[in-house]
DRENDO-1510 file (C-alpha; in Angstrom, 1 decimal, always signed):
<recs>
REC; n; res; u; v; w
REC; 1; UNK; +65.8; +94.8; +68.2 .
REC; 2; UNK; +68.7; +96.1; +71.0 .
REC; 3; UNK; +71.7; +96.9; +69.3 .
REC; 4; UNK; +74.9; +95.8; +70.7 .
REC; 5; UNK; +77.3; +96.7; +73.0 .
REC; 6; UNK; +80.9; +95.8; +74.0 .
REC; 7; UNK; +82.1; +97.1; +76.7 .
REC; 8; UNK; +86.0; +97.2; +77.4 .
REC; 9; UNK; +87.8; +97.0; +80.4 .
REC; 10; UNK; +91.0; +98.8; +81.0 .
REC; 11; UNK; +94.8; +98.1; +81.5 .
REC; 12; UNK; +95.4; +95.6; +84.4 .
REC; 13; UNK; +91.2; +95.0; +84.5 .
REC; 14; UNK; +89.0; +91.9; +83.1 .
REC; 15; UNK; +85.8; +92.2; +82.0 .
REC; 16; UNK; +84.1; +90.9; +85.8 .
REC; 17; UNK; +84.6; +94.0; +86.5 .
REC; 18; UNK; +81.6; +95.2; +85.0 .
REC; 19; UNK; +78.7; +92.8; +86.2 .
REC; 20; UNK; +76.4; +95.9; +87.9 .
REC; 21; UNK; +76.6; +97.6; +84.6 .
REC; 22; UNK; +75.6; +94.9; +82.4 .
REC; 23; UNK; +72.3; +94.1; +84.8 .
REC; 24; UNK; +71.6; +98.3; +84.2 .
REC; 25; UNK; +72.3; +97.6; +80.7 .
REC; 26; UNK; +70.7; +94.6; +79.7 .
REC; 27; UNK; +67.2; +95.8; +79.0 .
REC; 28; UNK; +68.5; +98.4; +76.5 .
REC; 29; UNK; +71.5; +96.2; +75.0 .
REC; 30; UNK; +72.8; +92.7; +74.0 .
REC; 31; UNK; +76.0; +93.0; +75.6 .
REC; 32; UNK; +79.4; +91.6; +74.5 .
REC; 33; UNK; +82.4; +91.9; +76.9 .
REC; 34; UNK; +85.6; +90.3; +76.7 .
REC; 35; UNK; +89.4; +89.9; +78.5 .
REC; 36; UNK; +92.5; +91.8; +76.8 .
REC; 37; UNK; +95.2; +89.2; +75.5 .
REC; 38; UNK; +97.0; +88.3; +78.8 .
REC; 39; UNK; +94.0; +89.5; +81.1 .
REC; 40; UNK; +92.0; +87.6; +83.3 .
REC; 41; UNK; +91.0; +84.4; +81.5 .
REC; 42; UNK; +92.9; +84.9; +78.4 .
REC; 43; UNK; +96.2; +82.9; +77.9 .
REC; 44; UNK; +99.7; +84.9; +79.0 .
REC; 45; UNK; +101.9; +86.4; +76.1 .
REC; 46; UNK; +105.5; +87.8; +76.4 .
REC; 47; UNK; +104.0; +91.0; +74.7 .
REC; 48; UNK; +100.7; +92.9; +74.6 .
REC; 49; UNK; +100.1; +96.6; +73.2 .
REC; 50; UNK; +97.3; +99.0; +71.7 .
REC; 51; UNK; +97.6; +97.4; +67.6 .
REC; 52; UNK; +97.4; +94.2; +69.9 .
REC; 53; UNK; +94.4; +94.7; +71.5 .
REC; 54; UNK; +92.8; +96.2; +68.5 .
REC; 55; UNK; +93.2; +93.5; +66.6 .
REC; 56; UNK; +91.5; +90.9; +68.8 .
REC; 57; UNK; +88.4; +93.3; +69.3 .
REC; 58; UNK; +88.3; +93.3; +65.2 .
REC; 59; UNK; +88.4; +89.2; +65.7 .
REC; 60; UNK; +85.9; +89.3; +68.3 .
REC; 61; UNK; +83.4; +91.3; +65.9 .
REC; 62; UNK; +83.9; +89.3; +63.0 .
REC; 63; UNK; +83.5; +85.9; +65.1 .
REC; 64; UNK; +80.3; +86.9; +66.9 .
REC; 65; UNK; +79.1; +89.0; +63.3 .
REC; 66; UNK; +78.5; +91.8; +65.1 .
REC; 67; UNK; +77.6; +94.9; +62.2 .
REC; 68; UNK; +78.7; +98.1; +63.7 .
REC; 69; UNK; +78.4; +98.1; +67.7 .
REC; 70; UNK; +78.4; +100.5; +69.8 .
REC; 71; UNK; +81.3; +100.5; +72.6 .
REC; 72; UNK; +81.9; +101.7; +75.9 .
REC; 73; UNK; +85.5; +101.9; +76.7 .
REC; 74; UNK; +87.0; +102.4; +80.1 .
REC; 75; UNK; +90.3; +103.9; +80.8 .
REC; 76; UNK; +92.4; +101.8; +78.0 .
REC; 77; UNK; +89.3; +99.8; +76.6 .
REC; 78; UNK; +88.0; +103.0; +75.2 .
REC; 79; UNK; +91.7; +103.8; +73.8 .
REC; 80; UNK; +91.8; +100.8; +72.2 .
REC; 81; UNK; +88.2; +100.9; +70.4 .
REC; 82; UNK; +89.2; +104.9; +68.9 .
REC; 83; UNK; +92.6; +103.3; +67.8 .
REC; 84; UNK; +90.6; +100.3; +65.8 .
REC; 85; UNK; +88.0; +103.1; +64.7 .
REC; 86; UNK; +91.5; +105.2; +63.4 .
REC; 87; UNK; +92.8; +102.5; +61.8 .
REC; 88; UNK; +90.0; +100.9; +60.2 .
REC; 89; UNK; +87.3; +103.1; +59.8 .
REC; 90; UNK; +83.4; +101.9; +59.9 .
REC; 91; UNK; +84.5; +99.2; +62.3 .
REC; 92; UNK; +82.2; +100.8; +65.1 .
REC; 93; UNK; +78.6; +102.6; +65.4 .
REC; 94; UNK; +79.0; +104.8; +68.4 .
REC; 95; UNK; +81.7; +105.0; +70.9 .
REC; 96; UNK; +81.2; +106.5; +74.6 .
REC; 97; UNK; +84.6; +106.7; +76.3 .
REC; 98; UNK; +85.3; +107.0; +80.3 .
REC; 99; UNK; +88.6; +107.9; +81.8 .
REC; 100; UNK; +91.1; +107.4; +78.7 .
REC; 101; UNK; +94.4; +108.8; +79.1 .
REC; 102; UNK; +95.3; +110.4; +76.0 .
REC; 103; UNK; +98.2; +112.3; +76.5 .
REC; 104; UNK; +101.5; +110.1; +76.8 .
REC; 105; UNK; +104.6; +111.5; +76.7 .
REC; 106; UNK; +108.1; +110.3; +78.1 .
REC; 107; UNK; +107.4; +112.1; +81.7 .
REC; 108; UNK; +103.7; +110.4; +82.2 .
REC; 109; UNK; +104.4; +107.8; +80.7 .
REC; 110; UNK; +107.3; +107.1; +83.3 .
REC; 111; UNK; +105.1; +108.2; +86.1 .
REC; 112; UNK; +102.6; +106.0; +85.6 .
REC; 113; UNK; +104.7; +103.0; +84.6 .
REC; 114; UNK; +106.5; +103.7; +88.0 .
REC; 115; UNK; +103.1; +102.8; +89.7 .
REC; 116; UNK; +103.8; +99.2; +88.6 .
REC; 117; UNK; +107.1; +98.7; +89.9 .
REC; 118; UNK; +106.1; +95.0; +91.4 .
REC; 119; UNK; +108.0; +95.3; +95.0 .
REC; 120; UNK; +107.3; +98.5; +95.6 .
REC; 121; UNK; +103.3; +97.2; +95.2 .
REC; 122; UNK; +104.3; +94.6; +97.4 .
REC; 123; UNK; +105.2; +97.5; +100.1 .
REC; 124; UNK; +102.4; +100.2; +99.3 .
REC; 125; UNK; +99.7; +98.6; +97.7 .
REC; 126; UNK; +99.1; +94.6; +99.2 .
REC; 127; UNK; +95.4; +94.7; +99.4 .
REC; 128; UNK; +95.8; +95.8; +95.4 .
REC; 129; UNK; +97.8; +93.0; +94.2 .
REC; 130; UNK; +95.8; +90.7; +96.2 .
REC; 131; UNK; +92.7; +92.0; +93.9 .
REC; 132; UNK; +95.0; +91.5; +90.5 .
REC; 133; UNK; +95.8; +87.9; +91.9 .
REC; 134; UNK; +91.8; +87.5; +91.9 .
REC; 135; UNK; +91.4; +88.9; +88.7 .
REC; 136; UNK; +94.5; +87.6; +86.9 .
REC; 137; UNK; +95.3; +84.1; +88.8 .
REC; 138; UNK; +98.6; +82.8; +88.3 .
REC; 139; UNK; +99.7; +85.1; +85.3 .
REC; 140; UNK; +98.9; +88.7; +87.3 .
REC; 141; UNK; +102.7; +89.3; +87.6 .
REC; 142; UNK; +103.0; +89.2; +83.8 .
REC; 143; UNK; +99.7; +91.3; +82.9 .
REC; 144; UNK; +101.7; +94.2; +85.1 .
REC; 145; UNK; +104.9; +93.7; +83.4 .
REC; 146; UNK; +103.2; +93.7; +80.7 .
REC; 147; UNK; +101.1; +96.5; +80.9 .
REC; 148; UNK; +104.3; +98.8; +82.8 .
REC; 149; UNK; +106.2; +98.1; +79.6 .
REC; 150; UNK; +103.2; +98.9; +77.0 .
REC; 151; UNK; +102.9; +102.3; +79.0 .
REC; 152; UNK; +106.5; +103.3; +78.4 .
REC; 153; UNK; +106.3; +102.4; +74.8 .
REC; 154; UNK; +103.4; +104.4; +74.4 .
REC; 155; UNK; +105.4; +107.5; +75.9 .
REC; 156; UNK; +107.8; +107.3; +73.4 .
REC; 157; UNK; +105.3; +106.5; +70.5 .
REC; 158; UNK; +101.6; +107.6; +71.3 .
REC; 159; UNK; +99.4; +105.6; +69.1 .
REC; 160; UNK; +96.8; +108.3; +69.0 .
REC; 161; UNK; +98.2; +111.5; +67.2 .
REC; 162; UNK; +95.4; +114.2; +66.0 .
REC; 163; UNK; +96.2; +113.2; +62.5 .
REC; 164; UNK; +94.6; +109.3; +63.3 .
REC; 165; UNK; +92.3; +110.6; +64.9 .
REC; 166; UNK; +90.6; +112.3; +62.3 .
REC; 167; UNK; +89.9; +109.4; +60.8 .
REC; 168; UNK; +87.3; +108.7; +63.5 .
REC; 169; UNK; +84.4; +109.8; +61.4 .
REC; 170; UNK; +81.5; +108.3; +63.8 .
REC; 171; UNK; +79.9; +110.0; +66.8 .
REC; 172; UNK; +81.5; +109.6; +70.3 .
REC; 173; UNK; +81.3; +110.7; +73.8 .
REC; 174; UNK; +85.1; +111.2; +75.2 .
REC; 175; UNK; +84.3; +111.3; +79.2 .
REC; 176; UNK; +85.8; +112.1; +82.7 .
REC; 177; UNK; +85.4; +112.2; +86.0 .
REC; 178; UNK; +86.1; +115.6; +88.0 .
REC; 179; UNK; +88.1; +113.7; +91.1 .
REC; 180; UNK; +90.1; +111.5; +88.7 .
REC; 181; UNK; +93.7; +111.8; +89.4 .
REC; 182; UNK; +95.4; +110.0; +86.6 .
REC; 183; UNK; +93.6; +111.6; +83.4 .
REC; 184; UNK; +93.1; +115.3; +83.4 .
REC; 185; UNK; +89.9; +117.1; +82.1 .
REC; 186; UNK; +92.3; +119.1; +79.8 .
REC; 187; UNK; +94.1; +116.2; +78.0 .
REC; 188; UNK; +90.4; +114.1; +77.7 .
REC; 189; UNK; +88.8; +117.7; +76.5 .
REC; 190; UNK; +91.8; +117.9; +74.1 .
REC; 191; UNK; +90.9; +114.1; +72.9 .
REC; 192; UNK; +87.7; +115.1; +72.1 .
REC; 193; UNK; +88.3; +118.1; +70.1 .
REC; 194; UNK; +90.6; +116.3; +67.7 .
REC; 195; UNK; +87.9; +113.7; +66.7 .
REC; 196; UNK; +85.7; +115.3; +64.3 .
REC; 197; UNK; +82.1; +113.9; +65.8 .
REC; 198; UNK; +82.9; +114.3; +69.7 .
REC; 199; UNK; +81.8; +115.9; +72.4 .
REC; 200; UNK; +83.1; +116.0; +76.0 .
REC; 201; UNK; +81.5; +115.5; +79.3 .
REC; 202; UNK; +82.8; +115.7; +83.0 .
REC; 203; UNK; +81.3; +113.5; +85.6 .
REC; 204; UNK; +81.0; +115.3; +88.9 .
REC; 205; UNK; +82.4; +114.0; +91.7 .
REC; 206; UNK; +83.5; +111.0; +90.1 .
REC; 207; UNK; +87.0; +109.1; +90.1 .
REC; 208; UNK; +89.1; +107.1; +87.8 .
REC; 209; UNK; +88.9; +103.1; +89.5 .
REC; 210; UNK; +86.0; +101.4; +87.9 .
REC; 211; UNK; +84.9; +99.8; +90.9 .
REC; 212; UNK; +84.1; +103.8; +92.1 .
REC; 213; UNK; +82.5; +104.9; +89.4 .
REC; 214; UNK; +79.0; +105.1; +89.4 .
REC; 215; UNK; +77.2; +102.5; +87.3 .
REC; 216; UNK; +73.6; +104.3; +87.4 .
REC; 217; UNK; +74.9; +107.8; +86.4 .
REC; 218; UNK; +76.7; +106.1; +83.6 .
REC; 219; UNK; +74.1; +104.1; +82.4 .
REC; 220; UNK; +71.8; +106.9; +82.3 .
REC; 221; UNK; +74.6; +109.0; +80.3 .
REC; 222; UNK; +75.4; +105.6; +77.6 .
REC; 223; UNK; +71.8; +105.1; +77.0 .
REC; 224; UNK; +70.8; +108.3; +76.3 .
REC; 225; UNK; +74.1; +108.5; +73.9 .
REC; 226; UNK; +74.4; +104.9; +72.2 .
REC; 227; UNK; +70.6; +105.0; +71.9 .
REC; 228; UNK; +69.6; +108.1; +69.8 .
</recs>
């Protein structure tokens, strides 16, 4: 019997992001995906945040009586599964993490929020709000209001201190990849050592957008993890 698998997207990402990992996948897992509240498909909301988040993935278990799956979180989809693990422990079997930023503080938090300053997108970045428009339709300038305000909340309040995070009893794999420019290996490597069953890996040659990262490498690296 295949165990299952969620896999979550990241901030400002949908879940159709992921259709050449789920044909890797598929012969080793049933897989589950789903949008963040005010992503993609899901209905707008004046508000969205990490507790948020967590909460609906705890929903989303329940509803599809799922008993311990595994997860692979991207960026802040794996964020969001060690922060439901935290919180409620024995929620999750395995989790394999790529590109979470872990260390938010009032200076990153204000750099990368700065990113998602809507007209300066509009000047620097076109051809990337036209994507968002694809994934998002008609509520993509919310999702990056949104998600620019969750980011300086978070830099003022981190949601993952050491202390939760020994609460994360179950084995996970807290990745990175060596060209990615908005997570360090330092802060990922220093995510990993707080969580009592971790271990840290760095992908070589490999950067932060999904759509970059190589599906076949990682597939290779999550079977071998979530399977043994």
């Amino acid at each position: 019997m295949k165990p299952d698998l969620i896999i979550l997207h990241g901030a400002l990402g949908t879940k159709q992001q992921f259709g050449r990992f789920i044909e890797l996948l598929e012969p080793f897992f049933n897989i589950h995906t789903l949008d963040f509240i005010g992503h993609g498909m899901e209905p707008p909301t004046s508000s969205f945040g990490i507790g948020t988040f967590a909460d609906q993935l705890a929903e989303f278990i329940t509803i599809k009586e799922l008993h311990k799956p595994v997860v692979f979180g991207y960026s802040m989809g794996g964020y969001v599964a060690l922060f439901l693990e935290a919180s409620r422990p024995g929620s999750l079997g395995k989790i394999f993490t790529l590109a979470t930023k872990y260390e938010w503080n009032p200076e990153s938090s204000k750099k990368e929020a700065g990113y998602l300053q809507i007209d300066v997108m509009k000047e620097k970045v076109p051809k990337y709000l036209d994507y968002l428009k694809k994934l998002h339709g008609d509520q993509w300038q919310n999702t990056v209001n949104q998600t620019r305000e969750m980011m300086l909340r978070m830099g003022s309040a981190p949601e993952l201190s050491e202390e939760r995070l020994k609460n994360v009893q179950i084995d996970c794999l807290i990745s990175v990849g060596e060209w990615d420019r908005m997570v360090s290996a330092q802060e990922t490597q220093q995510l990993a050592s707080s969580i009592p069953n971790a271990r840290f890996e760095i992908w070589s040659e490999m950067e932060h957008p999904i759509e970059k990262v190589d599906a076949k490498i990682i597939t290779e690296k999550l079977t071998s993890f979530l399977l043994n």
